[in-house]
Backbone as a ProteinNet text record, in pm:
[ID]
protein_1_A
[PRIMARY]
XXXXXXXXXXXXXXXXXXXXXXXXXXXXXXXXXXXXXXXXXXXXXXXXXXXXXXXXXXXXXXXXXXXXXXXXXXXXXXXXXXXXXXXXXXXXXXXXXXXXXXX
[TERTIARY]
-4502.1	-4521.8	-4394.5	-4357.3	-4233.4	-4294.6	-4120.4	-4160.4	-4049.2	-4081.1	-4008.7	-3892.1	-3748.7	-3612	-3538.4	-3605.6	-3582.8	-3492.7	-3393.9	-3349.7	-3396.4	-3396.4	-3470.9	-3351.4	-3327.9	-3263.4	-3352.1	-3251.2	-3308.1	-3255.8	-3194.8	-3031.8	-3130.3	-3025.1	-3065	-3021.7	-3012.6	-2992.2	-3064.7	-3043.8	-3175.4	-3154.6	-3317.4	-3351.5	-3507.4	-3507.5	-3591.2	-3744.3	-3809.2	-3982.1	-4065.7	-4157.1	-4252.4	-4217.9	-4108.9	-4083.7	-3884.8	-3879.9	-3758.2	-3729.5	-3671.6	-3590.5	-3545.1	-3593.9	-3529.6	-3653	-3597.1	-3687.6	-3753.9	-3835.8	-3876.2	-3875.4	-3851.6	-3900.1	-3868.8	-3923.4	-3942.3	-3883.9	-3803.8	-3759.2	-3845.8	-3947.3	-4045.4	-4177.9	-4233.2	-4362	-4473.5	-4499.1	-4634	-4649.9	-4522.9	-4476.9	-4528.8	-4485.9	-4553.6	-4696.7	-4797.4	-4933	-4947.6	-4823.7	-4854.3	-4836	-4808.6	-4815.5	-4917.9	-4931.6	-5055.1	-5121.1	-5267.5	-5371.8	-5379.3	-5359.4	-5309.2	-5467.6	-5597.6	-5710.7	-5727.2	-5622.1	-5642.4	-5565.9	-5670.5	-5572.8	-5475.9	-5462	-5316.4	-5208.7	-5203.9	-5088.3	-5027.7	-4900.7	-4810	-4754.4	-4688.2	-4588.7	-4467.7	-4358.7	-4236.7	-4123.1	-4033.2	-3981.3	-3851.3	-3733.9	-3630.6	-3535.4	-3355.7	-3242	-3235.5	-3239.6	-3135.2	-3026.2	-2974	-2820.9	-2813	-2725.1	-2636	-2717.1	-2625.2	-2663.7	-2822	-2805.8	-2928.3	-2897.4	-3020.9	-3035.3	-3112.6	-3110.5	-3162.6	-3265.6	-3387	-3439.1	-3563.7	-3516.9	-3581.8	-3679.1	-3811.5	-3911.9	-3946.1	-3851.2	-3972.2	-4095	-4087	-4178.6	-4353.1	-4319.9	-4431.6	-4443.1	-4338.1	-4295.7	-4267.8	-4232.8	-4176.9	-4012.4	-4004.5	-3840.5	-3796	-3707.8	-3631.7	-3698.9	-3715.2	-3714.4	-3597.3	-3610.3	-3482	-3569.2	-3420.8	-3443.4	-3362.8	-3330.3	-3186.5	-3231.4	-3120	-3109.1	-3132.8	-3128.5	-3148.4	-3203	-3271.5	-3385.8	-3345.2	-3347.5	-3386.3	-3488.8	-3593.9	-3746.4	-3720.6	-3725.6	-3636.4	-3804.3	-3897.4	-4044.5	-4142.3	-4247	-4359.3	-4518.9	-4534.6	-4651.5	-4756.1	-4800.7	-4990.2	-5020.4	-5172.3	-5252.4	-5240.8	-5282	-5261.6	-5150.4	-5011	-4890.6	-4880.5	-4908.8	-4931.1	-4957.9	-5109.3	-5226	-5138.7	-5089.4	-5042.2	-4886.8	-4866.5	-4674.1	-4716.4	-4855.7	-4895.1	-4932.6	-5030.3	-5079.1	-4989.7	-4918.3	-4781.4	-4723.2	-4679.5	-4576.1	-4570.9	-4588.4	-4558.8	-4672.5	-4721.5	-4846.4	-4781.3	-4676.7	-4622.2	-4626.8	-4563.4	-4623.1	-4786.4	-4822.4	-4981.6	-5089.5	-5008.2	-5051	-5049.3	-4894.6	-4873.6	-4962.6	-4962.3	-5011.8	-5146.4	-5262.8	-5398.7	-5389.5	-5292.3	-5350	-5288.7	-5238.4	-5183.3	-5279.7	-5331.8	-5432.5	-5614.3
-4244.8	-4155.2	-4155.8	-4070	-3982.5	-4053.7	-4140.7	-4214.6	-4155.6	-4161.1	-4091.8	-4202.5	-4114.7	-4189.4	-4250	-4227.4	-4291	-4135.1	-4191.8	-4048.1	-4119	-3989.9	-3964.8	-3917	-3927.2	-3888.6	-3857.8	-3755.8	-3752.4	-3730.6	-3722.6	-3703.6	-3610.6	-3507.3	-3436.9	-3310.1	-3205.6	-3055.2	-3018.3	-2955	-2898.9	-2779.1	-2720.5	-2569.3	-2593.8	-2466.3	-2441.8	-2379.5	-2431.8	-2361.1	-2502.7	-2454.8	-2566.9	-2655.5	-2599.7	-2680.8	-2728.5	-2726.4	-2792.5	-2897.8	-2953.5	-3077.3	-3096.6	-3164.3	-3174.7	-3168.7	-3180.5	-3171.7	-3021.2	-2976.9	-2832.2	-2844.2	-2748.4	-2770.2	-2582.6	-2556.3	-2454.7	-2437.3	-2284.7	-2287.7	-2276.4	-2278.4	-2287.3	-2318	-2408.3	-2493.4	-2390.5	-2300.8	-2270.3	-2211.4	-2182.2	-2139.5	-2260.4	-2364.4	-2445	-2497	-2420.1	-2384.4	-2302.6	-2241.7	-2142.5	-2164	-2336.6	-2410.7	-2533.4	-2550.5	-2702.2	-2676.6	-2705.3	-2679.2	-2791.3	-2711.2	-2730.4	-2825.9	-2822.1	-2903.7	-3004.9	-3040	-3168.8	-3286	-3374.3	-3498.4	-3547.7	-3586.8	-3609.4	-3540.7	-3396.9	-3303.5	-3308.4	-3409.1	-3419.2	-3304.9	-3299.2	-3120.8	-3222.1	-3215.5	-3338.6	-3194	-3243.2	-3171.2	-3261	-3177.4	-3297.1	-3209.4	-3281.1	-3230.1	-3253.2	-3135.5	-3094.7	-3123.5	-3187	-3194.8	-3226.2	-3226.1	-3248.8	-3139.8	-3042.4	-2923.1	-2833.9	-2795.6	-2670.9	-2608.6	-2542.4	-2420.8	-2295.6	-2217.5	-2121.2	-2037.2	-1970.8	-1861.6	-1835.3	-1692.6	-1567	-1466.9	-1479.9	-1357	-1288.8	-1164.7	-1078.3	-979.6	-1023	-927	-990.3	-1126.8	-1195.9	-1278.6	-1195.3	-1235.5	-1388.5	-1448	-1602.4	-1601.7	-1642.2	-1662.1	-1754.6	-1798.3	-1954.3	-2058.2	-2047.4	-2187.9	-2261.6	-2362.5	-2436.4	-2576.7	-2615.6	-2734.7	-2808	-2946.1	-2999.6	-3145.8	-3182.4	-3344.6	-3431.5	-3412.6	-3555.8	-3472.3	-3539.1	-3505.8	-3637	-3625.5	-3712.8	-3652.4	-3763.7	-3719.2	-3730.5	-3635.8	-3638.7	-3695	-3634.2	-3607	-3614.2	-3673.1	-3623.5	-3608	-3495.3	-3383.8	-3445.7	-3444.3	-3528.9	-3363.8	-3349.3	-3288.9	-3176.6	-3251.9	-3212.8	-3124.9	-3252.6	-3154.9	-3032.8	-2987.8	-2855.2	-2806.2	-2812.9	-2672.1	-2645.9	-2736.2	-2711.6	-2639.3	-2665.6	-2604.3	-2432.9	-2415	-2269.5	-2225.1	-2266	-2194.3	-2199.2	-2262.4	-2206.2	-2129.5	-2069.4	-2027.9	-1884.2	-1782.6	-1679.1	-1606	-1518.4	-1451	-1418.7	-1369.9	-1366	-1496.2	-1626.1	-1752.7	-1802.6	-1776.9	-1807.1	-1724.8	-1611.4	-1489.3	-1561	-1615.8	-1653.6	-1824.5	-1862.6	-2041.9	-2002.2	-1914	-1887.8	-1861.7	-1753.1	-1736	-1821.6	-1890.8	-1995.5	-2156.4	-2158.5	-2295.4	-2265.8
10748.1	10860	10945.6	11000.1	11038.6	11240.3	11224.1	11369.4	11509.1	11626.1	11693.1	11728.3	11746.3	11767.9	11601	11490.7	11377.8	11293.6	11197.8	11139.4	10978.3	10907.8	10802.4	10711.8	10570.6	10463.4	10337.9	10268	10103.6	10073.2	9975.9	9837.2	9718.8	9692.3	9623.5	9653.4	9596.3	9585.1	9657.1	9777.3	9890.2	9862.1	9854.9	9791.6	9877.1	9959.8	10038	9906.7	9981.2	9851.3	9835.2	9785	9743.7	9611.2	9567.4	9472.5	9481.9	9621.5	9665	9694	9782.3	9823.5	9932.8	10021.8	10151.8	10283.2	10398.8	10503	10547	10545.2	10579.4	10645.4	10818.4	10930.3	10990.8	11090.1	11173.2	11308.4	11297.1	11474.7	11552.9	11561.6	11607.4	11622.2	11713.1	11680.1	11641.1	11699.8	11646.7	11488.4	11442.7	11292.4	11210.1	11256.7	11189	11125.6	11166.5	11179.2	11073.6	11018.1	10877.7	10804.1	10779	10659.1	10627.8	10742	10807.2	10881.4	10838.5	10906.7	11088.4	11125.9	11245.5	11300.8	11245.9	11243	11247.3	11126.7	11054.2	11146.3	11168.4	11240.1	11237.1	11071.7	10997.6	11018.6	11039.2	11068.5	11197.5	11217	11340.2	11335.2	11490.2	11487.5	11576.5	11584.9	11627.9	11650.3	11754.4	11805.2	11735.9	11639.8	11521.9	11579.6	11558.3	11485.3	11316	11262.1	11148.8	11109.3	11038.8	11024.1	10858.7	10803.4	10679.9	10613.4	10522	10450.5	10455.7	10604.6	10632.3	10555.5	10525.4	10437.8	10537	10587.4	10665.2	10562.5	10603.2	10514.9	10603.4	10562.1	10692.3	10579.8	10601.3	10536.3	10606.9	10637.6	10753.8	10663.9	10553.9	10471.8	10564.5	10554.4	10594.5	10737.4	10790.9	10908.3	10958.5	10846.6	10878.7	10932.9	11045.3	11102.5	11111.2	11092.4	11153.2	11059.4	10957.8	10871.9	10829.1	10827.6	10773.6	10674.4	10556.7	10466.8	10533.6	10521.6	10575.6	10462.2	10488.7	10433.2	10487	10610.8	10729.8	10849.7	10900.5	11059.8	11106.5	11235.5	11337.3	11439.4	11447.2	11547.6	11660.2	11744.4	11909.8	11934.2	11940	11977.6	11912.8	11922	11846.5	11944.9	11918.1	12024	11959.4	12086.2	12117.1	12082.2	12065.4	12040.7	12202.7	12284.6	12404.1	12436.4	12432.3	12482.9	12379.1	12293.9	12195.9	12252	12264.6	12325.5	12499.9	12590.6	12685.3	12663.9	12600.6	12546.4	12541	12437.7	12419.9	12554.4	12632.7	12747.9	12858.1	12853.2	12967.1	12935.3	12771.2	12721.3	12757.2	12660.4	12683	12609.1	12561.6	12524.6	12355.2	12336.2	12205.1	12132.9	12194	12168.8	12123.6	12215.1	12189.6	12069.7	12046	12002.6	11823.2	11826.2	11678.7	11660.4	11781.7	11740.2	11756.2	11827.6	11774	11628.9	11586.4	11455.5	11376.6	11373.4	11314	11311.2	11426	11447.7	11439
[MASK]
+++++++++++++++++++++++++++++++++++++++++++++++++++++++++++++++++++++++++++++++++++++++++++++++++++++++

């Protein structure tokens, strides 16, 4: 389990997909909800830097933006249940709009 202040590695050819390599992560938290059931207890959402060979990839067919693979993360954060749902209801209505349908 992915701890906060700790950095993370993997070696290997990073290729963004389900059958890639590397750290997946999202420019944005509530995006993240369109891969993990945002329900499930087990599913942390952590606020990381990216670094050593990002890979960027943009679907607007399916309207996914700002994904990235990388080789190494470091966990700046990791969001309570709480600070989430509060991050959305302050945010902005376009925000909330994508993390309802997403959670």
């Amino acid at each position: 389990m992915f701890e906060e202040g700790y950095k993370y590695n993997v070696y290997g050819f990073i290729k963004f997909g389900i059958d890639g390599c590397g750290f997946h992560f999202c420019g944005r938290m509530e995006d993240t909800l369109r891969y993990f059931d945002g329900i499930n207890e087990y599913i942390r959402i952590a606020s990381l830097i990216g670094n050593r060979g990002i890979v960027y990839f943009n679907d607007e067919y399916y309207v996914y933006y700002d994904r990235y693979v990388s080789s190494s993360i470091f966990i700046v954060h990791v969001y309570t249940r709480k600070e989430i749902i509060s991050c959305f209801l302050s945010g902005k209505s376009f925000n909330l709009k994508r993390f309802l349908s997403g959670y």
